[in-house]
C-alpha positions in Angstrom: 189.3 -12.9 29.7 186.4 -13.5 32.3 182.7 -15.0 31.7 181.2 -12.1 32.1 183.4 -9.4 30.2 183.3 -12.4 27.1 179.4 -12.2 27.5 179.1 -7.8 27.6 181.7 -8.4 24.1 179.3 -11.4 22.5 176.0 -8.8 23.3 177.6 -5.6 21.9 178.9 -7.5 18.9 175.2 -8.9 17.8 174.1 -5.4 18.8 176.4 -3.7 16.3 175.9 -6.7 13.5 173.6 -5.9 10.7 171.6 -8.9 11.0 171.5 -8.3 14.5 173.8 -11.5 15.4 177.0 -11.9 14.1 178.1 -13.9 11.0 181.7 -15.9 10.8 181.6 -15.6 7.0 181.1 -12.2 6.7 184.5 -10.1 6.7 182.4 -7.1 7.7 181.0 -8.6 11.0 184.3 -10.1 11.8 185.6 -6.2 11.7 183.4 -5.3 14.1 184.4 -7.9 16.6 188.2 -6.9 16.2 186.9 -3.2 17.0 185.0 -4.0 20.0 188.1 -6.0 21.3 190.6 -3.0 20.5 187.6 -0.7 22.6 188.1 -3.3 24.9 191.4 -3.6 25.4 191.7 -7.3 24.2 194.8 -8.4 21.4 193.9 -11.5 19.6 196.5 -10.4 16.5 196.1 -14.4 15.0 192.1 -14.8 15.9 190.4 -12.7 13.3 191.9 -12.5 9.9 191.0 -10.1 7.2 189.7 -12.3 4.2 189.1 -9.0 2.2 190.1 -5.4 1.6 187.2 -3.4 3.1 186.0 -1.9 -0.4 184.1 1.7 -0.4 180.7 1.8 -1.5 178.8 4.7 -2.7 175.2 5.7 -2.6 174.9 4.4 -6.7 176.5 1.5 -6.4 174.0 0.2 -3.6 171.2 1.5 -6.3 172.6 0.0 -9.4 173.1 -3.1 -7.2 169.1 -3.4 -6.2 168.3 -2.5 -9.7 170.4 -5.4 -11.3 168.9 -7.8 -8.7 165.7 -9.7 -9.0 164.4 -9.3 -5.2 161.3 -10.8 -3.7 159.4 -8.1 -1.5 160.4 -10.1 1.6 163.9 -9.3 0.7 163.4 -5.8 0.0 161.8 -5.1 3.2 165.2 -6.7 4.9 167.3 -4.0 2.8 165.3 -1.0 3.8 165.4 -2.1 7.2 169.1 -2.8 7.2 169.7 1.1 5.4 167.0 2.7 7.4 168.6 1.3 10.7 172.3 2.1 9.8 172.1 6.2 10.8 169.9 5.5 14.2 172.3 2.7 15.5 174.8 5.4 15.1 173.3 8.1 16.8 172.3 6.0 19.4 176.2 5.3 19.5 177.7 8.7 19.4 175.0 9.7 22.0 175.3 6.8 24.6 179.0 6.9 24.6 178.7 10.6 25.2 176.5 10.1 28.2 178.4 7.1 29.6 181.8 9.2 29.8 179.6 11.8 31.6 178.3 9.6 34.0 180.7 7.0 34.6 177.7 4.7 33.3 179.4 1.0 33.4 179.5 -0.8 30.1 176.8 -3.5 30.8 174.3 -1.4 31.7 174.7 0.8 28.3 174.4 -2.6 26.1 171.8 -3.1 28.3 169.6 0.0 27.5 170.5 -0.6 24.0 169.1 -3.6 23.8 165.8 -2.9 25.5 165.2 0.3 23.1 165.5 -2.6 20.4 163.5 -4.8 22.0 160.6 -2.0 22.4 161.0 -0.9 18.9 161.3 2.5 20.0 165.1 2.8 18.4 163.7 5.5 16.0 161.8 7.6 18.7 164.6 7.5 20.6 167.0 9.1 17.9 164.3 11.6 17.1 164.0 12.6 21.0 168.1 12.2 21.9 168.1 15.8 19.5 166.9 18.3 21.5 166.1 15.9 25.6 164.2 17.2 28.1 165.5 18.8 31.5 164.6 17.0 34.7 162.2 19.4 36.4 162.1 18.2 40.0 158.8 20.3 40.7 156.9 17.7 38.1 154.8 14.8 39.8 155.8 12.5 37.2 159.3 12.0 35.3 157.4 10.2 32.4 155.4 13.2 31.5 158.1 15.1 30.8 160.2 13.2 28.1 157.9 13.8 24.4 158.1 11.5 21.4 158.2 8.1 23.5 155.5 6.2 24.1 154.9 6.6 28.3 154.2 2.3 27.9 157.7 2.0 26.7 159.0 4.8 28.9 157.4 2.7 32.0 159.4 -0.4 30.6 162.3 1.0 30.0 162.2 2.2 33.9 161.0 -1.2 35.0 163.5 -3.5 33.2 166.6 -1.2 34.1 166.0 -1.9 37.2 168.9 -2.3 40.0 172.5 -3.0 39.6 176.0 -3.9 41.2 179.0 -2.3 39.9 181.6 -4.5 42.6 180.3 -2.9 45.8 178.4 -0.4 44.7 174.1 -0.9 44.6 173.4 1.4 41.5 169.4 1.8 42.2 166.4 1.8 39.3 166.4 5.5 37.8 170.0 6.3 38.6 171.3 5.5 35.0 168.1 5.7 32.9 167.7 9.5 34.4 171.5 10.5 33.2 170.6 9.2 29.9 167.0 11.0 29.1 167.4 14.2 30.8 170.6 16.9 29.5 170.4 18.1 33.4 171.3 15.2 34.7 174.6 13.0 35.5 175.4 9.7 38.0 177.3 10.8 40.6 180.7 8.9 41.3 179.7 9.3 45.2 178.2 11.0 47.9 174.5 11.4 46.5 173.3 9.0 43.3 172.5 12.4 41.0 173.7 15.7 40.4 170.9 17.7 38.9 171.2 21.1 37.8 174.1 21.3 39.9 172.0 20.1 43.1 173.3 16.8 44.9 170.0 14.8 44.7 169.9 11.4 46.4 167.3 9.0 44.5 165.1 6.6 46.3 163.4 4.8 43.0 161.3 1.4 43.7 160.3 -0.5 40.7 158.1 -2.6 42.9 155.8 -2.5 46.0 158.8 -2.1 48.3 160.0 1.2 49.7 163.7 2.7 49.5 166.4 1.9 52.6 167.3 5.8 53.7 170.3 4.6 55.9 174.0 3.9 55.9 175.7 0.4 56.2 173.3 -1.6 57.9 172.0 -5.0 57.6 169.2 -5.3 54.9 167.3 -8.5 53.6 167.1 -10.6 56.5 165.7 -11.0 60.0 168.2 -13.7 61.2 171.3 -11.4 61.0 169.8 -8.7 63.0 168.7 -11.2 65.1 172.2 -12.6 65.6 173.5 -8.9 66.3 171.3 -7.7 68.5 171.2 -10.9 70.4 167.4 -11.3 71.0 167.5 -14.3 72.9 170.3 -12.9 75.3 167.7 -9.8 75.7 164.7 -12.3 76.8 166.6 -14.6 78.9 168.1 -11.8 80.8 164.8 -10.3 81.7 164.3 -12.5 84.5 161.1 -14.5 83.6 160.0 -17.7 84.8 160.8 -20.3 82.3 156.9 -20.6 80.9 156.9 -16.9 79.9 160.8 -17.3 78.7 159.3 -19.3 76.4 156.4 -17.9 75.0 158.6 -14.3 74.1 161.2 -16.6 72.6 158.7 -18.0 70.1 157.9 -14.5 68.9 161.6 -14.4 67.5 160.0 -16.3 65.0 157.0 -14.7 64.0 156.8 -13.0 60.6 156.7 -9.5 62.4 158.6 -6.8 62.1 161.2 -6.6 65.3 159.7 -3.9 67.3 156.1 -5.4 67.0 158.1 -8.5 68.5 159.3 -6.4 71.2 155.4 -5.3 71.9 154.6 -8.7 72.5 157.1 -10.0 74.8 157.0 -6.3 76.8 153.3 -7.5 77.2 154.4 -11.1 78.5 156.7 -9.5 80.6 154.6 -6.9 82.6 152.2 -9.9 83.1 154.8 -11.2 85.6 155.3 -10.5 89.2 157.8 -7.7 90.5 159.0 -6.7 87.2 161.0 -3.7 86.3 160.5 -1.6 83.9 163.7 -0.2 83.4 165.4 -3.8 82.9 162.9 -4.3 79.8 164.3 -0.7 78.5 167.8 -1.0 79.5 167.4 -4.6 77.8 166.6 -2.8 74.8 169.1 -0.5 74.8 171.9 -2.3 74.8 169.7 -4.2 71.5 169.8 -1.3 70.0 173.9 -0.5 70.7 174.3 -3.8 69.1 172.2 -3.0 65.9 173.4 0.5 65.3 177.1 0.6 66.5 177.5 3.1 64.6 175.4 5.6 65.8 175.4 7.9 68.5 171.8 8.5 69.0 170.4 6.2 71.6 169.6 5.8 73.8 168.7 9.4 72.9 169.2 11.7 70.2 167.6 14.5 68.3 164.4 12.8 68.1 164.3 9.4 69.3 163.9 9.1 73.0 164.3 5.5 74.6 162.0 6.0 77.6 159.6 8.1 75.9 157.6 4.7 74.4 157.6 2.6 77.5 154.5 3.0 80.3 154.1 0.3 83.0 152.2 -1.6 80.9 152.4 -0.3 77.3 155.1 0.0 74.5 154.7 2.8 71.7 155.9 0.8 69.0 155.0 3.4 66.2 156.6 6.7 67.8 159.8 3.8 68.3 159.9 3.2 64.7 159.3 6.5 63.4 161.7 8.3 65.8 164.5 5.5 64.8 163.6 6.1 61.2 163.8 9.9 61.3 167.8 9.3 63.3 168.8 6.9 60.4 168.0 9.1 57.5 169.0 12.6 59.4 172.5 10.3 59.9 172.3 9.2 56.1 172.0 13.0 54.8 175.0 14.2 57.0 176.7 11.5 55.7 176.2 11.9 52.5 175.9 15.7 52.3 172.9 15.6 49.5 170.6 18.3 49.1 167.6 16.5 48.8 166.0 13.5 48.3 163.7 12.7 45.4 161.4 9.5 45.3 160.3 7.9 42.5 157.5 4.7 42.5 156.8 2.2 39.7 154.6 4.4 38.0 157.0 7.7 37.5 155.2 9.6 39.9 158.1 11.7 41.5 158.5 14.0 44.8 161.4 16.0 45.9 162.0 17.2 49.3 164.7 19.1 50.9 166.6 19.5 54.2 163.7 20.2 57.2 161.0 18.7 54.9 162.1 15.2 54.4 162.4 14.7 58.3 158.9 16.5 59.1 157.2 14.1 56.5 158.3 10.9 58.1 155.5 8.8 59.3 153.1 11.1 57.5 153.3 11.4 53.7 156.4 9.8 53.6 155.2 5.9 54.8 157.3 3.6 56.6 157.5 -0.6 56.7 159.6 -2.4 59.0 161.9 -2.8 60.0 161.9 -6.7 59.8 165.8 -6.3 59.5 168.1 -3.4 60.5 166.6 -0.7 58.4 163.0 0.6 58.0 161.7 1.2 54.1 160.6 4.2 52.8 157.8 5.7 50.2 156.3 8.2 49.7 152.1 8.7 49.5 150.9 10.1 46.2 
């Protein structure tokens, strides 16, 4: 058995222990571990031994038992808790597993939310709300506002400390799984879109932090040097022709902290500086950059809205119709690709916004923001 499926057994057995971590002595905890390793496909017939008969109790003997007993207050407390916790840990069961058939939820992240609605203290609110959940309404400018009965503090943790995940290749974003489990409309998609809500295909771009979404299919993300490697940057400058001062100067804005077409800006302005220069060979140059970059694409040097020459004058580069034109190819690529219907964003405080088809290309650059791209792929947010 690996590390890691020996740690997801060790968590689920402390969750499912009445003390809340398990006990070697007691024949009751020890049952539970043998259960989780049946769920979990594990045999160890000579680990775990019975050392008792599991015995029935009924509701008087567990009375008659507290009444014979002499039981300071501190100990009485740790009884009711233990009763009055028995019937939510099972709800919270039966519903969980219910939800993680449903949405091919991965076993981690379950034990995961478990654990959090424990450590939030919100166990019991959550049984109460798990009776009768909310629908997701996608018209709603905030998915917090529509779940009643938990505190919206907790609700904003909850979203926070999900976070992101990797089930083997797959990035499984913040929102994806806590969504399928609040809301009775709503289910994790095993592909092609993260969501299926109300029967729509709904492609969630949720940010826990200042940083917007990546709207674009199987390129290079979370660092400047690859993209630097693949598009060959220093090929690009050295090729331009340049005397060996100026060749210089644009090479040492490879390393700048700048996003790649402000980079380009600069040396475009080195470069016009010099005698007899061609246009053109700047914008072929970056042409064949981009070819590099995107070889998967078909849309430069032009395409339904990005236009190579279009941003280049004798002596100026448009750098933001560039990254806004490139932006709206690689998410207009994304959606065919992935065929969803829309595309709902969610920020670190719950505020939501869905768009659909036309509506999410129209609003790029506008009120949907972009950042970079210091890599292959621009961010995305949207303005509330």
């Amino acid at each position: 058995m690996s590390r890691i499926d020996t740690d997801k057994i060790l968590v689920e057995w402390a969750y499912r222990c009445q003390k809340g971590y398990p006990d070697m002595d007691n024949p009751s905890d020890l049952r539970i571990l043998k259960q989780i390793l049946k769920e979990n496909n594990v045999e160890f017939p000579d680990l775990i031994v019975e050392q008792e008969e599991e015995k029935t109790f009924t509701k008087n003997d567990i009375i008659d038992l507290i009444n014979s007993s002499e039981l300071t207050p501190s100990q009485l407390k740790r009884i009711y808790d233990a009763v009055d916790g028995v019937a939510s840990k099972e709800a919270i069961d039966d519903y969980l597993d219910k939800v993680a058939k449903e949405s091919n939820i991965p076993t981690d992240q379950i034990l995961k939310f478990k654990n959090l609605l424990k450590n939030e203290g919100i166990e019991k609110e959550f049984v109460e709300y798990i009776k009768n959940p909310a629908s997701f309404d996608l018209t709603k400018s905030n998915f917090i506002d529509q779940i009643k009965g938990i505190p919206k503090d907790k609700l904003l943790n909850l979203y926070k400390e999900m976070g992101s995940a990797i089930e083997g290749n797959v990035s499984i974003g913040p929102g994806e799984i806590l969504f399928s489990i609040l809301f009775n409309n709503t289910k994790k998609r095993a592909s092609k879109g993260d969501l299926d809500i109300d029967g729509k295909n709904v492609e969630l771009k949720a940010t826990t932090g200042d940083k917007g979404a990546v709207i674009a299919k199987g390129y290079n993300r979370g660092n400047w040097s690859t993209t630097k490697s693949k598009g060959r940057f220093e090929e690009f400058i050295r090729d331009l022709g340049m005397d060996e001062e100026s060749t210089q100067d644009a090479l040492k804005y490879l390393e700048k902290a700048f996003k790649w077409p402000t980079k380009l800006s600069f040396i475009y302005d080195i470069y016009t500086n010099q005698e007899g220069t061609d246009k053109q060979t700047f914008i072929d140059g970056v042409e064949k950059i981009l070819s590099r970059i995107y070889s998967q694409s078909s849309w430069h040097p032009n395409g339904t809205y990005f236009n190579l020459n279009s941003y280049f004058t004798d002596t100026d580069f448009d750098e933001n119709s560039f990254i806004i034109d490139l932006t709206k190819e690689l998410v207009q690529e994304y959606m065919d690709y992935e065929g969803f219907d829309g595309l709902l964003f969610s920020d670190k405080n719950g505020n939501i916004t869905y768009l659909e088809e036309d509506d999410i290309i129209k609003n790029i650059g506008t009120s949907i923001k972009v950042s970079g791209p210091s890599d292959d792929v621009p961010r995305l947010s949207y303005k509330v």
